[in-house]
C-alpha positions, -999 to 999 in steps of 0.1 A, spaced: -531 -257 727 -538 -286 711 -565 -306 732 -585 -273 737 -607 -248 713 -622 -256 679 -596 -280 670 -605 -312 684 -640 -304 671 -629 -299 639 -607 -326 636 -635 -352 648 -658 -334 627 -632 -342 596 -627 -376 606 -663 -385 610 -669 -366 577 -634 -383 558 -646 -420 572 -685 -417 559 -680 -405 529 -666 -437 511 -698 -459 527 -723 -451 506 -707 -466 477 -691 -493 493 -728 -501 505 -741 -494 472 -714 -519 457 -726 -549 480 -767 -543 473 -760 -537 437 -728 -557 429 -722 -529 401 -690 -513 395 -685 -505 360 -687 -470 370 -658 -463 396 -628 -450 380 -595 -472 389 -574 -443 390 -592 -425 411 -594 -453 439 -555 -460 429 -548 -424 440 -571 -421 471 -559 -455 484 -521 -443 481 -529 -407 493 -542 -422 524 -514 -448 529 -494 -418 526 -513 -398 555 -514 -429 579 -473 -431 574 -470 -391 582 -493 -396 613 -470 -424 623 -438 -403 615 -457 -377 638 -467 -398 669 -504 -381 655 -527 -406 664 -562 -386 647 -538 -388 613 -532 -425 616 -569 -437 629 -586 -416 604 -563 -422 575 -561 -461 579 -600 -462 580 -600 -443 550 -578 -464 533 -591 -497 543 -628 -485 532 -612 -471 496 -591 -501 492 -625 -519 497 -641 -505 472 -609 -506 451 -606 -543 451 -645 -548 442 -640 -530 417 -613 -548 403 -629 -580 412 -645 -609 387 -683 -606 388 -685 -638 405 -657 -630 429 -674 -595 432 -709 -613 438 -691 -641 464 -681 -609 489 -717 -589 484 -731 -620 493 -708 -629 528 -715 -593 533 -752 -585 523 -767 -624 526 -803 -613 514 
């Protein structure tokens, strides 16, 4: 019984938990345009591991694997790409996105 019980709670509670957790540093890379810090390798690894997951929800038909998991990714790859960024590239995105 998939649409009844602790489950779907669970499984929105995961998602909800999976898609905040990369915000506060995203956020905290636009307001303080610092990245020196983040590891490559680790966003390397989480932005493939989730690419992964949204192709096994599509190879399932699982739609909570593939929303969840292509949020994720788009929000790590985010992060990912600011921190590979030029300063001045860096600074030209934190500034579209946090015009202060």
């Amino acid at each position: 019984m998939e649409g009844s019980g602790l489950a779907p709670v669970l499984g929105w509670m995961a998602t909800a938990a999976s898609v905040t957790s990369f915000m506060p540093q995203a956020w905290k890379i636009i307001r303080t345009r610092q990245t020196e810090d983040i590891s490559v390798g680790m966003y390397l690894l989480t932005v493939s591991g989730f690419l992964l997951w949204t192709g096994y929800g599509v190879a399932l038909g699982a739609w909570p694997l593939i929303v969840t998991n292509a949020i994720c990714a788009s929000l790590s790859a985010f992060i990912l790409v600011m921190t590979l960024l030029p300063s001045r590239e860096r600074d030209a995105v934190a500034d579209t996105l946090d015009p202060e």
